[in-house]
C-alpha positions as CSV (number, residue, x, y, z in Angstrom):
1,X,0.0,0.0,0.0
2,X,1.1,3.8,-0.3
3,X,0.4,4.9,2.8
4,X,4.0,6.0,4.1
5,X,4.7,6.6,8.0
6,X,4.7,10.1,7.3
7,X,0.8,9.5,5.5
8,X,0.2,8.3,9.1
9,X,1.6,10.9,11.3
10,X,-0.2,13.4,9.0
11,X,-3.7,11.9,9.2
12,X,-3.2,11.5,13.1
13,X,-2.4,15.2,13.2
14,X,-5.5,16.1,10.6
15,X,-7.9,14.0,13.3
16,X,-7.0,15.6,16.4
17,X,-7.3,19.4,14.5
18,X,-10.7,18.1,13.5
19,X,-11.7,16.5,16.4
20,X,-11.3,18.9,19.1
21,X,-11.4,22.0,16.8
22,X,-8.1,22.9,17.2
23,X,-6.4,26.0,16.7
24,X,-2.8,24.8,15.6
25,X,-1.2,28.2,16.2
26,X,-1.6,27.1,19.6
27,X,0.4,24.3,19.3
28,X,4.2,24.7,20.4
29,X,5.8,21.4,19.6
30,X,5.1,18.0,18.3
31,X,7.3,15.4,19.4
32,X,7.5,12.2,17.8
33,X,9.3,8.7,18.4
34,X,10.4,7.1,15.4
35,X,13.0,4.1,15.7
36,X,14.3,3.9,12.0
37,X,14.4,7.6,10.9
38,X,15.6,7.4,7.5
39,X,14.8,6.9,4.3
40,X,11.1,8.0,4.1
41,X,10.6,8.4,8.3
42,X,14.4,10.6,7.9
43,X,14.6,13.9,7.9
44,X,12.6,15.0,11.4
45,X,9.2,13.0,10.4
46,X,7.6,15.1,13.1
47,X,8.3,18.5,11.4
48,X,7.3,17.1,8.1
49,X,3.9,15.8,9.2
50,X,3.2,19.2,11.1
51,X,3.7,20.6,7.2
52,X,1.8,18.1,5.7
53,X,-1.0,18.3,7.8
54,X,-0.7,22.1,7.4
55,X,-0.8,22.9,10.7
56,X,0.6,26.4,11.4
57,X,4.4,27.1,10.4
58,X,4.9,28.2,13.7
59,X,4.9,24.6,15.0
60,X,7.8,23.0,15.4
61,X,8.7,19.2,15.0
62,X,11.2,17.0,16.5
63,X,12.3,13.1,16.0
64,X,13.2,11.0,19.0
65,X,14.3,7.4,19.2
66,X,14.6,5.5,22.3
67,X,14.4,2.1,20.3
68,X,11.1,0.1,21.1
69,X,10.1,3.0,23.5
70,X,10.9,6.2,21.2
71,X,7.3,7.2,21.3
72,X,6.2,6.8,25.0
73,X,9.7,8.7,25.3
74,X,8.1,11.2,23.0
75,X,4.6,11.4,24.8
76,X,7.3,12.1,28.4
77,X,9.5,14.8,26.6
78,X,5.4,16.4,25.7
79,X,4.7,16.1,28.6
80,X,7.8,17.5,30.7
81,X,7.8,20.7,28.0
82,X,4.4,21.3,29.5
83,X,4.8,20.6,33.0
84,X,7.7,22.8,33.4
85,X,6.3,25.8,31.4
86,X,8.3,25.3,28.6
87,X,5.2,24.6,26.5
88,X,1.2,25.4,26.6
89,X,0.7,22.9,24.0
90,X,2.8,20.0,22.8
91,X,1.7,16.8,21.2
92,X,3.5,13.4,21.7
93,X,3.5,10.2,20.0
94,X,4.9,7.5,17.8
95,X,5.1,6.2,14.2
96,X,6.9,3.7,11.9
97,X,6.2,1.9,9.0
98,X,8.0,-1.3,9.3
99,X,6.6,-2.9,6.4
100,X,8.4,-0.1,4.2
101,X,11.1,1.1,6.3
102,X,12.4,-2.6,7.9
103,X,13.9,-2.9,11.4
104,X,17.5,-2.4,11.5
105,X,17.3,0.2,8.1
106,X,19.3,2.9,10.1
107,X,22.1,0.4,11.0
108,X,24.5,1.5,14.0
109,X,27.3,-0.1,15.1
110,X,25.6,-2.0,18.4
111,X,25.0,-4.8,16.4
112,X,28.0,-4.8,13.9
113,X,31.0,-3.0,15.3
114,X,32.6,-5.9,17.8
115,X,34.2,-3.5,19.6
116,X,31.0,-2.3,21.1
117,X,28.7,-5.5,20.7
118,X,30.9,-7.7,22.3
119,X,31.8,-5.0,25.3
120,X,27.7,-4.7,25.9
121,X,27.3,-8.2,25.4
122,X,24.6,-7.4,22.7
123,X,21.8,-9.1,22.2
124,X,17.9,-8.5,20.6
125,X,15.0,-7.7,23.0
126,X,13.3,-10.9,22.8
127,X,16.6,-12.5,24.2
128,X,16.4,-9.7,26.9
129,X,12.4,-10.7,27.6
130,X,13.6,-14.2,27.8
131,X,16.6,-13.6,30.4
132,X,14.9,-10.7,32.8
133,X,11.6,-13.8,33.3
134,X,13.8,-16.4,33.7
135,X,15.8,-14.4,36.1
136,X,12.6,-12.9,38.1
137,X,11.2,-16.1,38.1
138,X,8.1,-16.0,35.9
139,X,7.7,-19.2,34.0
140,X,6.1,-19.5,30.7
141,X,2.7,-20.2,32.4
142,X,2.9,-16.9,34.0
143,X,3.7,-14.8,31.3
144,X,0.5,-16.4,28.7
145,X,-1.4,-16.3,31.9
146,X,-0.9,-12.6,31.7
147,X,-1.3,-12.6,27.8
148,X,-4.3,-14.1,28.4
149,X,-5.6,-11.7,30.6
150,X,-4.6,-8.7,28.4
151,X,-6.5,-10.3,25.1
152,X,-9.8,-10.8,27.0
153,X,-9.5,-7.3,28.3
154,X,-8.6,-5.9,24.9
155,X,-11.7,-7.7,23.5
156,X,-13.7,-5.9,25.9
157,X,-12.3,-2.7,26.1
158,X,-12.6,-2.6,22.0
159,X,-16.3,-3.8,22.2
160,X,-17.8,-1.5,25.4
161,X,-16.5,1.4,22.9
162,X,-13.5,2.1,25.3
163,X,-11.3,3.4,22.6
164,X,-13.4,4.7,19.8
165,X,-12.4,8.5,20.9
166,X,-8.8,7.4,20.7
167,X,-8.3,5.2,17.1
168,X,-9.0,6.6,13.8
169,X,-9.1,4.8,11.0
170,X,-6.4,4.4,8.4
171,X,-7.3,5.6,4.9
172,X,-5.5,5.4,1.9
173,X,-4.9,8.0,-1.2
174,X,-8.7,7.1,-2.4
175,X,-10.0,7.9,1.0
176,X,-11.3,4.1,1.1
177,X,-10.4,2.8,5.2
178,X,-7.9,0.3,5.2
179,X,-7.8,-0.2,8.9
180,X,-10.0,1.0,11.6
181,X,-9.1,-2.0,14.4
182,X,-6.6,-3.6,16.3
183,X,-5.7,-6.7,14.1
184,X,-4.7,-8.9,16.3
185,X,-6.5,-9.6,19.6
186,X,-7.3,-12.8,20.0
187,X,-10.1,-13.4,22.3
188,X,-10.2,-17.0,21.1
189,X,-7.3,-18.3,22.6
190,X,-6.8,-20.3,25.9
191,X,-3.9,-21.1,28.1
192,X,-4.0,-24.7,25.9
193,X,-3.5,-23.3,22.4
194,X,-0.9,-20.4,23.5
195,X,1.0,-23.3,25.1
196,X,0.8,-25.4,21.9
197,X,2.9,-22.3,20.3
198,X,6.6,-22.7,19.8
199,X,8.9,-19.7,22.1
200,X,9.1,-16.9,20.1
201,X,12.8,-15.9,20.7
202,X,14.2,-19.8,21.1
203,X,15.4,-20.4,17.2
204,X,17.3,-16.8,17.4
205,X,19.1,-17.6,20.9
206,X,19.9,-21.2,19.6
207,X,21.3,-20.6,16.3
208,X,22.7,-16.8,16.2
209,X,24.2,-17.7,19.4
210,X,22.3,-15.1,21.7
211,X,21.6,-17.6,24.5
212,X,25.5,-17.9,24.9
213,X,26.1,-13.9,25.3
214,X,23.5,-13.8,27.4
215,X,24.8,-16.8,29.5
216,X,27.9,-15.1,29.7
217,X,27.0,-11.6,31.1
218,X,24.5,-14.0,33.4
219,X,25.8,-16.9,34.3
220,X,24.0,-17.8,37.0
221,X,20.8,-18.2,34.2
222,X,20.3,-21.7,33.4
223,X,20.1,-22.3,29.5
């Protein structure tokens, strides 16, 4: 599809000026986390939607990335301009387009300078999910206890209306919707068929050798 990460911070933007009839002059900043910002997210995707949404010029844009948490970092750093007087009115949030822009398309040299991977003992976040249960003791029946818990209150949530003044839907260049829901709850599933499903992370830790860099930062961890 054409819709581009910046297509979706724009119509985000375009919803909450139409929404709450919003006067964008009054809008100081808009922060926004974005994990890979290059190619098409590069060049400050914040600033860029503020122009593509034609918000005032007056608004200024700025990209954050905090990896996996770049845009609740983004919805703090909002937050914070506001609460210490910096700002009357920021907006915070989040995009990426991983299905156009894939993980890892900004490169760094974590993952492929040994000089630095091998001194932090690098290793993906699914490793690190892994390792911090294992070492606070939650065993897999915990965690898709918990999953379970959080898809049945997702279902609910979604159906009692609980989010319909939060999610707009996704259009394309047509205006035709393309998505307007949360794709994947799963309010069919039971602790039986989430145990029937293979460990997410256990092929990457066995063959690219995570399990062992783990094991030695951690040795105490049992493989």
């Amino acid at each position: 599809h054409e819709v581009t990460a910046l297509e979706l911070a724009t119509q985000v933007l375009e919803n909450l000026r139409e929404r709450n009839n919003l006067d964008t002059s009054a809008v100081d900043d808009v922060v926004l986390g974005c994990v890979d910002p290059v190619k098409e997210q590069g060049s400050d995707i914040a600033r860029l939607a503020v122009l593509n949404a034609d918000y005032a010029e007056s608004v200024a844009g700025v990209q954050v990335n905090r990896f996996c948490a770049s845009g609740l970092e983004a919805v703090n750093m909002a937050a914070g301009q506001v609460m210490s007087g910096q700002a009357d009115m920021t907006i915070g949030g989040g995009v990426e387009s991983m299905g156009r822009v894939g993980m890892g398309a900004s490169g760094g040299s974590w993952s492929t300078d040994p000089s630095i991977a091998l001194k932090s003992y690098f290793a993906p976040q699914g490793i690190g999910a892994d390792l911090i249960a294992t070492r606070d003791g939650f065993s897999r029946t915990d965690v898709d206890s918990y999953a379970l818990e959080s898809q049945r209150r997702a279902k609910q949530a979604w159906d009692s209306g609980y989010f319909s003044k939060s999610v707009i839907p996704v259009k394309d260049i047509n205006g035709l919707t393309i998505l307007d829901h949360d794709e994947h709850m799963r309010p069919d599933a039971t602790m039986q068929s989430m145990a029937a499903l293979d460990p997410s992370f256990a092929m990457m830790g066995e063959m690219a050798g995570f399990d062992a860099v783990a094991m030695q930062r951690y040795p105490d961890v049992e493989e």
